[in-house]
Residue frames relative to the residue before (quaternion, step in Angstrom):
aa qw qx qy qz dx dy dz
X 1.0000 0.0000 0.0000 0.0000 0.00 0.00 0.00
X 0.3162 -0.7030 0.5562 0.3104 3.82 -0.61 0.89
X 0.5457 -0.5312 0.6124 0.2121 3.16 -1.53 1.31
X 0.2751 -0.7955 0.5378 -0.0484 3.78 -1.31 1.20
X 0.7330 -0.2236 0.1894 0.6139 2.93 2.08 -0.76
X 0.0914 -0.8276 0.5507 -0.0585 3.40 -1.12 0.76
X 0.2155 0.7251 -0.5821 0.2981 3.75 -0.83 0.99
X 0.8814 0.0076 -0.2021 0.4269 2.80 -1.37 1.44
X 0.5078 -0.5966 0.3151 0.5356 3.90 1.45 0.80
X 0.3823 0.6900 -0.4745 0.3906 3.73 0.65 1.43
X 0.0814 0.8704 -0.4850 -0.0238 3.31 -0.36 0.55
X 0.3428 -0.6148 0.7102 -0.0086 3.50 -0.80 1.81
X 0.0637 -0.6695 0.7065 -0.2202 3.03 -1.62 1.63
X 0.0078 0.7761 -0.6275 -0.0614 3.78 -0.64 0.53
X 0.1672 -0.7753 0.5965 0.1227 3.88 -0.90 0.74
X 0.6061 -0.6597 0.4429 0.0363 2.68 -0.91 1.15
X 0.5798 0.5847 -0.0474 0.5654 3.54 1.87 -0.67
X 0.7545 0.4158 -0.2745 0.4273 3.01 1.13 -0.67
X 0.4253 -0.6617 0.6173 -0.0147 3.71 -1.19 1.33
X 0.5049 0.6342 -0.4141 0.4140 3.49 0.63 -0.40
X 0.7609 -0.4143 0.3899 0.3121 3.44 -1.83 0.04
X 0.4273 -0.4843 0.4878 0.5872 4.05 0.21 0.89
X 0.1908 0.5354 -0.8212 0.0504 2.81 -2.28 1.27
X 0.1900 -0.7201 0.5686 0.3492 3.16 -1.24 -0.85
X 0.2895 -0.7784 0.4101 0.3770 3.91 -0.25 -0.32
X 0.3794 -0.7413 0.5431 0.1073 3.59 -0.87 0.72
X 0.0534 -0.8187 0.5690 0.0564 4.10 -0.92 0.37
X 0.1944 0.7549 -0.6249 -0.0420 3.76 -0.56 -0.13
X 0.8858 0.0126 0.0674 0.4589 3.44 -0.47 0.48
X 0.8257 -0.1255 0.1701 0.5230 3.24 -0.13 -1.50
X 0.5832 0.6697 -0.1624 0.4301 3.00 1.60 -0.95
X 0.1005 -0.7905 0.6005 -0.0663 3.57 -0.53 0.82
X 0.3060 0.5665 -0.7609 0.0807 4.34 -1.17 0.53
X 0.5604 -0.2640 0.7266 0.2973 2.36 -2.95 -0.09
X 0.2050 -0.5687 0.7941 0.0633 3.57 -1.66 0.55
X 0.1397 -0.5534 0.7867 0.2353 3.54 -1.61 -0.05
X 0.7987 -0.3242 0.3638 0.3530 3.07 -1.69 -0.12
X 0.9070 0.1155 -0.1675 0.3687 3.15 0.56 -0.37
X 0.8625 -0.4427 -0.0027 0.2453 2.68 1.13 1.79
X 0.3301 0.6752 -0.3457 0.5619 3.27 2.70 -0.16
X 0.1784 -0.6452 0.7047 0.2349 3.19 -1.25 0.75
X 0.5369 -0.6635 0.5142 0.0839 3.52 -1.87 1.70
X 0.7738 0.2841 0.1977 0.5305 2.90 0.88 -2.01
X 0.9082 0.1861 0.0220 0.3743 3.87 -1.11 0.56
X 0.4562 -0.7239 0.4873 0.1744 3.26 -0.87 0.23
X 0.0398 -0.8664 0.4941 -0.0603 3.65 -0.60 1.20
X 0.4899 -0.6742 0.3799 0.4014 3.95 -0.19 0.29
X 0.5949 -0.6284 0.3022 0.4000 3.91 -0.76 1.16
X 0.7627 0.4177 -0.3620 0.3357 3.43 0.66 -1.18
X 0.5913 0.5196 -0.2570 0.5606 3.85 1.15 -0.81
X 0.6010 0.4741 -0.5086 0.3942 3.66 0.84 -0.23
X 0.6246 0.5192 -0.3269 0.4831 3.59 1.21 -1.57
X 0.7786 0.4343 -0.3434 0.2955 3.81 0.48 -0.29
X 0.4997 0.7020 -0.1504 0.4846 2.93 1.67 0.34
X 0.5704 0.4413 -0.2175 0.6577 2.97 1.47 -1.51
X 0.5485 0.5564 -0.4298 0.4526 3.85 0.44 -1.01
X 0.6942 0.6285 -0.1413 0.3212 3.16 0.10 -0.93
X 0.6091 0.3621 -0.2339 0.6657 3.76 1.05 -1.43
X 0.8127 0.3060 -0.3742 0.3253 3.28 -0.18 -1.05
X 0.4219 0.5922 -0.4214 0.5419 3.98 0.82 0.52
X 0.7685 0.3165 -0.1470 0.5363 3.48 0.26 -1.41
X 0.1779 0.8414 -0.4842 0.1609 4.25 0.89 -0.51
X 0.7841 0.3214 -0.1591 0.5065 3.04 0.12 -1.37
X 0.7153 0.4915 -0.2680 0.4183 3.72 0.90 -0.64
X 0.7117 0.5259 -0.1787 0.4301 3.21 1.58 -0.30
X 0.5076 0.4885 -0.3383 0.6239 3.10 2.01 -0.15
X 0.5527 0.4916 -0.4528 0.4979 3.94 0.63 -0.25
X 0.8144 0.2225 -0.3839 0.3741 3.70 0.39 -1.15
X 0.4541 0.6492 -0.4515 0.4105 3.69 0.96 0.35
X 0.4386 0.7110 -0.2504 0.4893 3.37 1.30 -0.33
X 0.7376 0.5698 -0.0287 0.3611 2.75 0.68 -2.10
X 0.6555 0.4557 -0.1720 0.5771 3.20 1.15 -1.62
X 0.4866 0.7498 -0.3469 0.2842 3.38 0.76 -0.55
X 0.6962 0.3586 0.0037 0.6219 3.05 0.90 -2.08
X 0.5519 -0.6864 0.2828 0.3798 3.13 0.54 0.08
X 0.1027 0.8376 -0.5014 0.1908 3.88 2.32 -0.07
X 0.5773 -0.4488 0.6196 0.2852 2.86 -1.83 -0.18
X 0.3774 -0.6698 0.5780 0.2735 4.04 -0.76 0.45
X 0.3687 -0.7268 0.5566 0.1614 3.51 -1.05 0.23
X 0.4091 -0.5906 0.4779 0.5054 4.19 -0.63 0.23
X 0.0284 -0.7106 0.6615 0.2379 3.18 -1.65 -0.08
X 0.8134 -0.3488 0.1941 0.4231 3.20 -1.35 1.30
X 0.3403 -0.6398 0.6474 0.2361 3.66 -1.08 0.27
X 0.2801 -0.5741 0.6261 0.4473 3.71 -1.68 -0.22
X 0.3519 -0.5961 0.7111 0.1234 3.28 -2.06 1.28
């Protein structure tokens, strides 16, 4: 899955495969979820403080995440989006 973005030892991943309801997927460490756009985790199980920094995050990047969902869609290439500093 191409990596979309990274911050704070998070990694944001969009698949290109997936058909499902816009999401994106999230990793830390061991820890692994689905996210929706607006930052709900769907899928899996993610620590509270890295979840909120996440959600913070989607709902910033939203509009940029429905475009690369698009993207993935058509099968396109995705694009980075900004990390949090």
């Amino acid at each position: 899955m191409p990596e979309i973005s990274f911050f704070f030892g998070i990694r944001i991943t969009m698949n290109s495969k997936d058909h499902n309801k816009p999401h994106f997927h999230a990793s830390y460490g061991e820890y692994k979820a689905n996210f929706d756009f607006d930052g709900e985790i769907t899928k899996g199980k993610f620590p509270p403080k890295q979840a909120k920094i996440v959600a913070a995050w989607a709902v910033i990047h939203k509009d940029e995440l429905l475009k690369n969902w698009e993207l993935a869609k058509e099968g396109e290439h995705t694009f980075d989006i900004s990390p949090l500093k």
